[in-house]
C-alpha positions as CSV (number, residue, x, y, z in Angstrom):
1,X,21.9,-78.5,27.0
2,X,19.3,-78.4,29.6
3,X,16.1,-78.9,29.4
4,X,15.5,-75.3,30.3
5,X,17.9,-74.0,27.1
6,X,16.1,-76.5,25.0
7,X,12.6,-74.6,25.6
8,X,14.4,-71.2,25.2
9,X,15.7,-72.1,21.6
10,X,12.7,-73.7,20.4
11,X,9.6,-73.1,19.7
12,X,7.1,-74.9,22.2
13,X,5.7,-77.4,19.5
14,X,9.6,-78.5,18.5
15,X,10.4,-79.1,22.3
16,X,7.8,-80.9,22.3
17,X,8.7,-83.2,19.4
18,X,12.2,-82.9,19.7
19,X,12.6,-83.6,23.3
20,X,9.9,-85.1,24.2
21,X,9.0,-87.5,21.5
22,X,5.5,-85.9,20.4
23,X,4.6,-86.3,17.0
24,X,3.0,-83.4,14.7
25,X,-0.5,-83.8,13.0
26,X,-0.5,-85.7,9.7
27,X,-0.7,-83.9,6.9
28,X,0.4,-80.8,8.6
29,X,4.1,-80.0,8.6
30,X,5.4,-78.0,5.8
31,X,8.0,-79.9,4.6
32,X,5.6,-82.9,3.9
33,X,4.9,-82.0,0.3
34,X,8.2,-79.8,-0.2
35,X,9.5,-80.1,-3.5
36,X,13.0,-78.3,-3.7
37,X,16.3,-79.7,-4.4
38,X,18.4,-79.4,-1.1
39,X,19.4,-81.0,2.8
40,X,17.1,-81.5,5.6
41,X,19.2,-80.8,9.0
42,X,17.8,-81.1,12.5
43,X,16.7,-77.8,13.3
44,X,17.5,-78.3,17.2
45,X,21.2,-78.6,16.3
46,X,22.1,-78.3,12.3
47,X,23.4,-81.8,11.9
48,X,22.5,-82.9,8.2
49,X,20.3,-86.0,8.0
50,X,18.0,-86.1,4.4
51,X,18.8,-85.2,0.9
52,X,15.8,-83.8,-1.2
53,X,16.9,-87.0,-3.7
54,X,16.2,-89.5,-1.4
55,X,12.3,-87.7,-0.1
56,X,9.1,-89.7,-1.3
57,X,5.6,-89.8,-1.1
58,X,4.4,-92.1,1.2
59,X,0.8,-91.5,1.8
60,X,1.9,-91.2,5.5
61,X,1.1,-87.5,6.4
62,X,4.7,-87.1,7.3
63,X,8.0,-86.3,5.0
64,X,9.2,-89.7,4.2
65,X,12.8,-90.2,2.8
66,X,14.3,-93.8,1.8
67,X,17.8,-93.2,3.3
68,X,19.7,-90.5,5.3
69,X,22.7,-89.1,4.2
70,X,25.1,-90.5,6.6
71,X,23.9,-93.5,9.0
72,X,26.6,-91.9,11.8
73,X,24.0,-88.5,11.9
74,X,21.1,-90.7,12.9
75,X,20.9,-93.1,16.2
76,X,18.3,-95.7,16.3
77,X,16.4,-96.4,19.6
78,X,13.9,-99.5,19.9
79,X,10.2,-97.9,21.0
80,X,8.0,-100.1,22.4
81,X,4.9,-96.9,23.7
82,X,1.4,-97.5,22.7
83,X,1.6,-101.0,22.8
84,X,4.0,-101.9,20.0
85,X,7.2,-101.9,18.7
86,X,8.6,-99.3,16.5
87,X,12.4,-98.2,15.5
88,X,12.6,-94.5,16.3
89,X,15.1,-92.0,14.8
90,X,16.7,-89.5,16.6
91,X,19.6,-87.3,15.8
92,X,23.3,-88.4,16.9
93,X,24.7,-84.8,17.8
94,X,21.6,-84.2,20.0
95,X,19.2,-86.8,20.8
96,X,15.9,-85.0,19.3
97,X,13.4,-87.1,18.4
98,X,12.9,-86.9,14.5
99,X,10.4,-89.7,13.6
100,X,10.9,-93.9,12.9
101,X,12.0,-95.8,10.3
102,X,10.4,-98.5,8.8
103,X,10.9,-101.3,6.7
104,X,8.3,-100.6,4.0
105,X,10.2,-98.2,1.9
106,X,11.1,-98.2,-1.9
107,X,14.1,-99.6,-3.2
108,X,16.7,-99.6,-3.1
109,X,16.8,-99.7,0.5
110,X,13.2,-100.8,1.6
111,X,13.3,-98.0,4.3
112,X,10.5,-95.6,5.0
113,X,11.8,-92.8,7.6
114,X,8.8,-91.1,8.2
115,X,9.9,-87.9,9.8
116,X,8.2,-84.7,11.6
117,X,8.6,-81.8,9.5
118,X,9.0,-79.8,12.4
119,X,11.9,-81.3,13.5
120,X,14.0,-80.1,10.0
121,X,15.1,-77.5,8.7
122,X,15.6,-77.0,5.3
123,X,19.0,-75.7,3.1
124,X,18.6,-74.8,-0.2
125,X,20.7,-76.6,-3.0
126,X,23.1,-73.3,-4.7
């Protein structure tokens, strides 16, 4: 899709974040003390990335999750803005930006994906 169809299906603040790599306000996006049992998909494109099992509280600001549901829906791209380097996550099927991953997570992986709520959408377990 183009830029232009990207703006037209989302709202200004997820183009913002999912194409252009913003990042919301801490402590701000609704899903960042969501409780319910369910997936997380990108909301640009509906590919499933989180299960509610794997979501934590980090003390971040941001939905944090300690592994994805399938390492093929997420690419990892090295991000070296405001002067240091971070891993940032962005969805495989279509490039938005959903947050980074880091390596101070729980176990058993050690991962902290620390993702914009506004970037997800949420399905409901049945």
């Amino acid at each position: 899709m183009s830029q232009e169809d990207w703006k037209k299906k989302l709202t200004p603040e997820q183009f913002s974040v999912c194409r252009l790599g913003a990042t919301e306000s801490p402590y701000s996006g609704k899903y960042y003390k969501h409780k319910e049992k369910g997936t997380y998909v990108c909301i640009a494109c509906g590919q499933e990335l989180f299960s509610s099992e794997t979501k934590f509280e980090s003390g971040s600001g941001w939905p944090s999750f300690f592994d994805v549901i399938n390492t093929k829906n997420i690419k990892l791209k090295d991000d070296y803005a405001y002067g240091m380097h971070r891993v940032e996550a962005l969805c495989a099927k279509c490039d938005s930006h959903l947050g980074h991953v880091f390596e101070d997570g729980p176990l058993p992986t050690g991962k902290r994906w620390c993702i914009n709520s506004v970037s997800l959408n949420f399905i409901p377990s049945l």
